[in-house]
ZADO-1210 file (C-alpha; in nm, 4 decimals, padded with zeros to 6 digits):
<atoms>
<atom x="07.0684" y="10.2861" z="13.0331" code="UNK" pos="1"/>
<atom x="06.9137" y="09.9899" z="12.8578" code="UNK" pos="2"/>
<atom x="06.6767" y="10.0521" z="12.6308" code="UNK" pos="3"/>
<atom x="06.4722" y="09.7941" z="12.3996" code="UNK" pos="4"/>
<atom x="06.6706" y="09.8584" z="12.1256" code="UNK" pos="5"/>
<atom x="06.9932" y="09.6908" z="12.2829" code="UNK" pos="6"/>
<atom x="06.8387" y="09.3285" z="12.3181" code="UNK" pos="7"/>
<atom x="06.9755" y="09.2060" z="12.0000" code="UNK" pos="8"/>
<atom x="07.3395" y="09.3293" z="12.1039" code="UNK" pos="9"/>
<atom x="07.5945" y="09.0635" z="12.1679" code="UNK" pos="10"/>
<atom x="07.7498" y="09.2798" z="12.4304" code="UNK" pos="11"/>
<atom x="07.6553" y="09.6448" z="12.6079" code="UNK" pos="12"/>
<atom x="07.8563" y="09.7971" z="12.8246" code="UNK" pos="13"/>
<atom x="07.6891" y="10.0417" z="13.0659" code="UNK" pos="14"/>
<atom x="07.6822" y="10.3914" z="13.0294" code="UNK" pos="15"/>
<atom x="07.6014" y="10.6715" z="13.2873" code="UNK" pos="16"/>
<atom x="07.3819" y="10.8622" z="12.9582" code="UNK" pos="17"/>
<atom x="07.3292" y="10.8625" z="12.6067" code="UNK" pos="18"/>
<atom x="07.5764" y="10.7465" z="12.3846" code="UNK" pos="19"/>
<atom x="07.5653" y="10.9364" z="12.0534" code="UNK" pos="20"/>
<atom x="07.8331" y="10.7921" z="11.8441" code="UNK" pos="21"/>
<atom x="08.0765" y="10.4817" z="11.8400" code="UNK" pos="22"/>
<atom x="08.4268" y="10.4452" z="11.6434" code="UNK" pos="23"/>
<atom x="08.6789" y="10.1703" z="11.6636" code="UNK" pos="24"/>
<atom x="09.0754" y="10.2831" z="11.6250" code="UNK" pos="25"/>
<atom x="09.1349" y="10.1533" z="11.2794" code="UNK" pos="26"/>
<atom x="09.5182" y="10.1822" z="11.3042" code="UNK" pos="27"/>
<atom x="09.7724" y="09.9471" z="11.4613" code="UNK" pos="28"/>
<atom x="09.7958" y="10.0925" z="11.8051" code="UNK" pos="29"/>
<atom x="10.0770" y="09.8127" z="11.9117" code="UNK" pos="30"/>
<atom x="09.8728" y="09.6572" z="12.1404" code="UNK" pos="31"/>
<atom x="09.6553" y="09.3407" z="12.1409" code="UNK" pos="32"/>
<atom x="09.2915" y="09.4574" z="12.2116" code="UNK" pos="33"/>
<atom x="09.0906" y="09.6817" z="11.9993" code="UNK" pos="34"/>
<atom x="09.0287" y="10.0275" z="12.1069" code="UNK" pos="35"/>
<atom x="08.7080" y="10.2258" z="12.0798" code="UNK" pos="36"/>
<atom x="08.5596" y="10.5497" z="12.1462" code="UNK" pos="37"/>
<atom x="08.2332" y="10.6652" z="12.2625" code="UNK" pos="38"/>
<atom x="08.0700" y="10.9772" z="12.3046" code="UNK" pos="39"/>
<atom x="07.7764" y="11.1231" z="12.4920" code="UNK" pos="40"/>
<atom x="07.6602" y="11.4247" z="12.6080" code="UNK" pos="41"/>
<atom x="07.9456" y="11.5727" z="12.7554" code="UNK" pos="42"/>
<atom x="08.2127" y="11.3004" z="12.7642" code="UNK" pos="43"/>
<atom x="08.4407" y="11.0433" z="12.5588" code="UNK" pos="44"/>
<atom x="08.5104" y="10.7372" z="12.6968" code="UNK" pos="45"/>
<atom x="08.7978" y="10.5817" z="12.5281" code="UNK" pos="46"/>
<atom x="08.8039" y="10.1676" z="12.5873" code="UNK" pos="47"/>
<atom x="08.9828" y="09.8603" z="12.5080" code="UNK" pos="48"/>
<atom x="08.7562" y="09.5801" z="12.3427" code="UNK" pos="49"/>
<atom x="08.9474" y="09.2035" z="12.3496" code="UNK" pos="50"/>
<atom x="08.7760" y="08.9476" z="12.1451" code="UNK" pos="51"/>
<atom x="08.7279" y="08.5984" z="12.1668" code="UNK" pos="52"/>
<atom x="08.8512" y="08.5185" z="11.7965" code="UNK" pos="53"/>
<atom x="09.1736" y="08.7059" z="11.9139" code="UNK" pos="54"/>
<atom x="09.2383" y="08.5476" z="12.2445" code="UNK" pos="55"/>
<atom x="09.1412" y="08.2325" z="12.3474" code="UNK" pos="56"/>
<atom x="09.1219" y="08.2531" z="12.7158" code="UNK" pos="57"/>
<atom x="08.8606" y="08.5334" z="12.6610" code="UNK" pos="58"/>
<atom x="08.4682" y="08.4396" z="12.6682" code="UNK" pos="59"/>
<atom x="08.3106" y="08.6444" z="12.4404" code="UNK" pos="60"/>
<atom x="08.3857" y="09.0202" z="12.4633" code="UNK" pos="61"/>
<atom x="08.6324" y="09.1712" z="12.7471" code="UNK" pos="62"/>
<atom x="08.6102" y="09.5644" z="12.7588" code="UNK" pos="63"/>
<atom x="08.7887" y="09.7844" z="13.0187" code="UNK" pos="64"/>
<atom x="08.7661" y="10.1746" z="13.0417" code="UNK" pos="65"/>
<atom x="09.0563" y="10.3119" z="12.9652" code="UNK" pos="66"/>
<atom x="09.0230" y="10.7060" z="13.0537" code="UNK" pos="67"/>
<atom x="08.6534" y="10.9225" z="13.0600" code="UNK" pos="68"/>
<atom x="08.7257" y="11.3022" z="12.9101" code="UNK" pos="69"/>
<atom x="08.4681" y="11.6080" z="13.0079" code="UNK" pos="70"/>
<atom x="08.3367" y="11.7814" z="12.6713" code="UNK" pos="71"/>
<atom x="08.1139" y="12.0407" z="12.7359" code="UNK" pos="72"/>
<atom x="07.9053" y="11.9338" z="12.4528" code="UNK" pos="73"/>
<atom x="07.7392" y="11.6926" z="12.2437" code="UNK" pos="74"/>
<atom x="07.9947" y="11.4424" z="12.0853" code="UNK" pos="75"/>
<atom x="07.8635" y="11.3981" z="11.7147" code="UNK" pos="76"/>
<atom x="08.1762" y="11.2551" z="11.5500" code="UNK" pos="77"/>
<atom x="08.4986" y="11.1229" z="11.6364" code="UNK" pos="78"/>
<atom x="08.7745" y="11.0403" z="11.4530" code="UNK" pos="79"/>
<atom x="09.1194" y="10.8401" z="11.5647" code="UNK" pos="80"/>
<atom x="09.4623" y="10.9553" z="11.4760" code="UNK" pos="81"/>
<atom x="09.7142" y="10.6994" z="11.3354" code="UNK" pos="82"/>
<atom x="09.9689" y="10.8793" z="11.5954" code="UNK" pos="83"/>
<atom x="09.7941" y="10.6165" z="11.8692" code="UNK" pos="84"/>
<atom x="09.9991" y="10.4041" z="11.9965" code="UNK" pos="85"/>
<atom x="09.9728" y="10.2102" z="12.3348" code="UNK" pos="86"/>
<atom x="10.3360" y="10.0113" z="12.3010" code="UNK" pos="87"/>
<atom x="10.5402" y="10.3469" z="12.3126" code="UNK" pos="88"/>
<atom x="10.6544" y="10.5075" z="12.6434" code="UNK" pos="89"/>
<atom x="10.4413" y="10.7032" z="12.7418" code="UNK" pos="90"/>
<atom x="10.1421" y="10.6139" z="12.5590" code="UNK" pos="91"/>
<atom x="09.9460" y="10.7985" z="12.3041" code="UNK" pos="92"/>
<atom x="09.6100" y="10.8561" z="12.2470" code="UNK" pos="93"/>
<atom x="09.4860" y="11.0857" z="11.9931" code="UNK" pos="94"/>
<atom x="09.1553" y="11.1789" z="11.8184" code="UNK" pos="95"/>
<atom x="08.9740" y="11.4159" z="11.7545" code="UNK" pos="96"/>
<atom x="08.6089" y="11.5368" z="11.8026" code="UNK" pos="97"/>
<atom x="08.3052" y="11.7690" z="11.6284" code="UNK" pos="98"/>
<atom x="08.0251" y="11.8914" z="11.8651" code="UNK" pos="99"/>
<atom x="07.7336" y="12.0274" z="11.8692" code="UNK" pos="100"/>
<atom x="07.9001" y="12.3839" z="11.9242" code="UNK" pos="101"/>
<atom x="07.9931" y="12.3478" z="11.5946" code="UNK" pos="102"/>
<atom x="08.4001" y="12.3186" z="11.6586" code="UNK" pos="103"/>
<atom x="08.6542" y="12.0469" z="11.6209" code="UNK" pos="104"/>
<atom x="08.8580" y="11.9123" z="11.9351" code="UNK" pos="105"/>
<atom x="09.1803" y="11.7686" z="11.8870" code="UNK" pos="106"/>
<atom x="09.2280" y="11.5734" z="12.2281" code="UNK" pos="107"/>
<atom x="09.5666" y="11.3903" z="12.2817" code="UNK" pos="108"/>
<atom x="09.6737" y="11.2074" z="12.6161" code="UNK" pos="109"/>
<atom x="09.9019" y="10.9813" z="12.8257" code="UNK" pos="110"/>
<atom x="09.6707" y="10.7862" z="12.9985" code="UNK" pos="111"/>
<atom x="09.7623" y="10.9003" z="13.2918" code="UNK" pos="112"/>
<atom x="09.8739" y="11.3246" z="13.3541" code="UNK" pos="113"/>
<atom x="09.9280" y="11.4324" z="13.0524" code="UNK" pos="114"/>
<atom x="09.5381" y="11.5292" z="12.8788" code="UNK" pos="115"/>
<atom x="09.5654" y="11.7924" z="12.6634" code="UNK" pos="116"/>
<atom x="09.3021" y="11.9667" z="12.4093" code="UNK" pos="117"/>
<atom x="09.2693" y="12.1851" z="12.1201" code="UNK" pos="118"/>
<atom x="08.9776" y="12.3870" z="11.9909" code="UNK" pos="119"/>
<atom x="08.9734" y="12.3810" z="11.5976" code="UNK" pos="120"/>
<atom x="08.6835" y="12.6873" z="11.4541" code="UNK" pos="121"/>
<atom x="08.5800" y="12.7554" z="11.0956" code="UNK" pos="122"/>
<atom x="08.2755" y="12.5960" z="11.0321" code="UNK" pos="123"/>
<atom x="07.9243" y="12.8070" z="11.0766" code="UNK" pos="124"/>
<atom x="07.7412" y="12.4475" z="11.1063" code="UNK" pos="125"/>
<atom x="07.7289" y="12.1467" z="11.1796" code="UNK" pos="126"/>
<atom x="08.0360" y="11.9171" z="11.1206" code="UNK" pos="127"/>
<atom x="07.9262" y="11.5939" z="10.9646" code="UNK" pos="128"/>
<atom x="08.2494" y="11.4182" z="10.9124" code="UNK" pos="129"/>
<atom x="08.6359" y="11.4222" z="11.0258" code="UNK" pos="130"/>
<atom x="08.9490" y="11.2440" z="10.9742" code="UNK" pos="131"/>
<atom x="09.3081" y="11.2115" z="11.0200" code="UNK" pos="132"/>
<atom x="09.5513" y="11.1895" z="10.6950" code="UNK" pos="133"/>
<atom x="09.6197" y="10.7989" z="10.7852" code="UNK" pos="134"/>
<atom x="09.9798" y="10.8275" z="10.6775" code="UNK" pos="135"/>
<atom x="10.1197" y="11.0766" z="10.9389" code="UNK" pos="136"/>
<atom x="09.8298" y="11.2240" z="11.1207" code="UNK" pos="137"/>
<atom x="09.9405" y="11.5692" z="11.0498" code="UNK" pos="138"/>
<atom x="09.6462" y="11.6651" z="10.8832" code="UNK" pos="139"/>
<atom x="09.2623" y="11.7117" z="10.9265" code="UNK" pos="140"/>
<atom x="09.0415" y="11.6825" z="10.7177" code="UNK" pos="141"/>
<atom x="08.6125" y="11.7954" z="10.7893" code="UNK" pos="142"/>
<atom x="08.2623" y="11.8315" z="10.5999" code="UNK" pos="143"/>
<atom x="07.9961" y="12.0130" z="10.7139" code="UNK" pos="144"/>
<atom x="07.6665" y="12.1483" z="10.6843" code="UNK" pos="145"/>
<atom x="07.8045" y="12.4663" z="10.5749" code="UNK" pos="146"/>
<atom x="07.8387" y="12.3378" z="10.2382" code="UNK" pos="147"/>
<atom x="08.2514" y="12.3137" z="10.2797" code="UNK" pos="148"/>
<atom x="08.5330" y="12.0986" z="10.3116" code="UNK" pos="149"/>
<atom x="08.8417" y="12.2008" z="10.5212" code="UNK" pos="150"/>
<atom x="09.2142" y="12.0467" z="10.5835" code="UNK" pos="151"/>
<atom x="09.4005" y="12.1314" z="10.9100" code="UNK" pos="152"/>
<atom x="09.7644" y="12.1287" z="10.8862" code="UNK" pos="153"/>
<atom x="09.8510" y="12.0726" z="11.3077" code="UNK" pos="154"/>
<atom x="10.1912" y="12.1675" z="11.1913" code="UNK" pos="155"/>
<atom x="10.1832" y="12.4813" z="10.9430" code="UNK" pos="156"/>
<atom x="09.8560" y="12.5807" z="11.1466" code="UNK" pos="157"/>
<atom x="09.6777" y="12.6859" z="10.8115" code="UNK" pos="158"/>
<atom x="09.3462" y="12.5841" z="10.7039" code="UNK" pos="159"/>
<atom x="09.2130" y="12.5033" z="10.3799" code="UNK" pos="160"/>
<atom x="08.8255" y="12.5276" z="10.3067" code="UNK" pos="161"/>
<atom x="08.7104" y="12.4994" z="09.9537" code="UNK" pos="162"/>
<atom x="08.3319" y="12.4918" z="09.8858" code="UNK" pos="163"/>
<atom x="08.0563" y="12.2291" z="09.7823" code="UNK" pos="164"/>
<atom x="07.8111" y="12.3392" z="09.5631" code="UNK" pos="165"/>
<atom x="07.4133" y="12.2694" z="09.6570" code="UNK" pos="166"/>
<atom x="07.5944" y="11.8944" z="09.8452" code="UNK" pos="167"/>
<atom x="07.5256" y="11.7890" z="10.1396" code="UNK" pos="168"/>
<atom x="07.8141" y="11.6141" z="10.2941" code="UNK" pos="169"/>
<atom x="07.7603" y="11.3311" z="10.5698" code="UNK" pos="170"/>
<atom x="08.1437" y="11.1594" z="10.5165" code="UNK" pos="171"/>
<atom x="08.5108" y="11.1753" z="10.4453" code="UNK" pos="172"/>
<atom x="08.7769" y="10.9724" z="10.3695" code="UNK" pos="173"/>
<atom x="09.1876" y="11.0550" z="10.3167" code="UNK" pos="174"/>
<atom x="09.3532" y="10.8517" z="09.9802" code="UNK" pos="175"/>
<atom x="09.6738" y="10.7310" z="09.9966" code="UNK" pos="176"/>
<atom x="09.7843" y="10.6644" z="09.6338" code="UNK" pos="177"/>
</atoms>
C-alpha cells in the first residue's frame, strides 16, 4: 500500500494492509542485522533489516521476512524482550503485544514449529505502553488509559497495578541502577 506519505522514505517494504506501529529489537540478539517488528491489523511481521553502514557489500537497506503471526486484533504496541536471541540453538524470539481488545500478548517462537502465545488481562482500556525489564526479561511492565501502571512477573505469575492520579500515560521505560 503506498500512500503519499511514504515518498520521503529511504526504504518501504510492502505490506499486504495497514501498518500501525514499528519497533526495532534494541537488545543484542547475536546476530548481524537489525531486527524489527511491525504490526497491522491482525498480524506481526517480525524482519531482519541489514544496513549499508554495517555491511559493505549491502546497497542501501536489505530486509527479509523473518516469520508473519495472526493476531486477531489491532497491533497498537509492541515491545521486544532482551530473551531474543538468533545465535542460540534453537532461536528465540520474544515480544510482546497490546491490542485493541485491550489485552497484552506475550508471543515467543523458534522460527520455525515452535509459536507459542500468552494472553495477559487487567487493564479496562487501552494499553498505551509496554516493556520488558531489560536485564532478564522476566518482567512486564504496562500504562494505560485506565489511569494505571502494572508489572507482570512471567515467573511468580502475580501482577502489580498501582494507580495514576488524573495522568494520562502514553510511555514506559524499566531503570537499571
Amino acid at each position: 500500500m503506498k500512500q503519499d506519505a511514504t515518498r520521503n522514505a529511504a526504504y518501504t517494504v510492502d505490506c499486504e494492509d495497514y501498518v500501525h506501529v514499528v519497533e526495532f529489537n534494541p537488545f543484542e540478539s547475536g546476530d548481524s542485522g537489525n531486527l524489527i517488528a511491525y504490526g497491522g491489523n491482525n498480524y506481526v511481521v517480525i524482519g531482519m533489516c541489514n544496513f549499508q553502514e554495517e555491511e559493505a557489500d549491502i546497497e542501501g537497506i536489505q530486509y527479509r521476512t523473518l516469520r508473519t503471526f495472526h493476531h486477531g486484533v489491532r497491533v497498537d504496541v509492541i515491545a521486544w524482550s532482551p530473551e531474543t536471541r538468533l545465535d542460540s540453538l534453537p532461536p528465540v524470539i520474544k515480544f510482546c503485544t497490546s491490542a485493541a481488545d485491550m489485552k497484552i500478548r506475550v508471543f515467543t517462537s523458534d522460527l520455525q514449529d515452535k509459536n507459542e502465545y500468552k494472553v495477559l488481562e487487567g487493564h479496562s482500556d487501552f494499553i498505551n505502553g509496554l516493556v520488558f525489564d531489560p536485564r532478564e526479561g522476566q518482567s512486564i511492565a504496562s500504562v494505560s488509559d485506565d489511569h494505571t501502571c502494572s508489572s507482570t512477573e512471567r515467573k511468580r505469575k502475580s501482577v502489580r497495578r498501582r494507580s495514576i492520579k488524573r495522568a494520562f500515560t502514553i510511555y514506559i521505560a524499566f531503570t537499571t541502577f
